[in-house]
C-alpha positions, 0 to 999 in steps of 0.5 A: 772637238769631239768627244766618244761616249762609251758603257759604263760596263761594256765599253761599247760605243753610245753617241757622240757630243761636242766636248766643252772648252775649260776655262780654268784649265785653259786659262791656266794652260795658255791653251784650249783644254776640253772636258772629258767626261768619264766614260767617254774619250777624243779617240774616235771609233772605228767605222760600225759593221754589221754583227760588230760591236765598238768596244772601248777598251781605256786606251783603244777601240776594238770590233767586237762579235755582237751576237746578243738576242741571238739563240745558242745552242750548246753541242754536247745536247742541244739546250738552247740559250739567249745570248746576253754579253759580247764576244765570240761564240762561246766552246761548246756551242753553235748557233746552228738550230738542231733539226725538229725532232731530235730526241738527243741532238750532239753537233758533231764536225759542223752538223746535228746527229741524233745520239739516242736510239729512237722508236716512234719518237721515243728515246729507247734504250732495250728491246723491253722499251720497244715492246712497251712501245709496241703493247701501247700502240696495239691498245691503242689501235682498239684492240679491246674493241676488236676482241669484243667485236670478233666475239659478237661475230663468231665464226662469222665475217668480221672486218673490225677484226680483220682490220685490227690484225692487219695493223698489229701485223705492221706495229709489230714488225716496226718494232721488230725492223727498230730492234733489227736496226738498232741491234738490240 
């Protein structure tokens, strides 16, 4: 006969092992009595399927959704999590990866939507933030170069310059286009 050993704390299925007769209850019975160990059963479990755990639960072997090692991702804003224990997966999460790049992500009738309002990958919320945005790229674009290079020209010819306000012309209509778009 065999017997069906299961976790301690899980109930899930471990292995098999050919129970072993008692003597002194058979004797006593006038009949093959076998030894159970705990956490283990004479009621077989059911076939293994693939995303499945078997899960004992003291009278019956049930199927049960096995999603361990998997990543979660909770729909209210993305936050990621390891999945530990068996069961379905829990309200308020998904196991679908938000798209690389979302500032706030928020699972919305089976996809990800971006919920913040964003300007150069950057969450803003006023037309202030965008402007900030705006001051730092130009200072990044060189424009204390460029300052410096027009005055060495003077009235003269001077391409560092003429590229400079060409580029701020772009940056500060990408800021005005995100303030246009966004309402602000």
């Amino acid at each position: 006969m065999n017997i069906y050993h299961y976790h301690h704390e899980t109930g899930e299925y471990l292995k098999t092992t050919e129970a072993k007769l008692d003597p002194r209850e058979s004797k006593i019975q006038d009949q093959e009595v076998y030894l159970i160990p705990a956490c283990a059963t004479s009621v077989a479990p059911p076939q293994a399927e693939e995303g499945m755990a078997r899960v004992f639960d003291g009278a019956a072997w049930n199927l049960v959704e096995d999603h361990r090692g998997e990543s979660l991702y909770a729909v209210s804003d993305g936050q990621i999590t390891t999945i530990t224990e068996l069961g379905t997966i829990p309200d308020g999460h998904t196991l679908e990866v938000p798209p690389a790049g979302m500032v706030q992500p928020q699972y919305v009738d089976g996809e990800w939507i971006e919920t913040a309002i964003v300007f150069q990958g950057i969450a803003v919320l006023s037309k202030d933030d965008v402007d900030v945005i705006t001051r730092q790229r130009i200072i990044a674009l060189g424009e204390e170069k460029a300052k410096t290079e027009k005055l060495l020209a003077g009235d003269g010819e001077c391409t560092i310059w003429d590229d400079f306000i060409a580029q701020r012309a772009i940056i500060l209509q990408e800021g005005e286009d995100c303030i246009l778009d966004n309402g602000f």
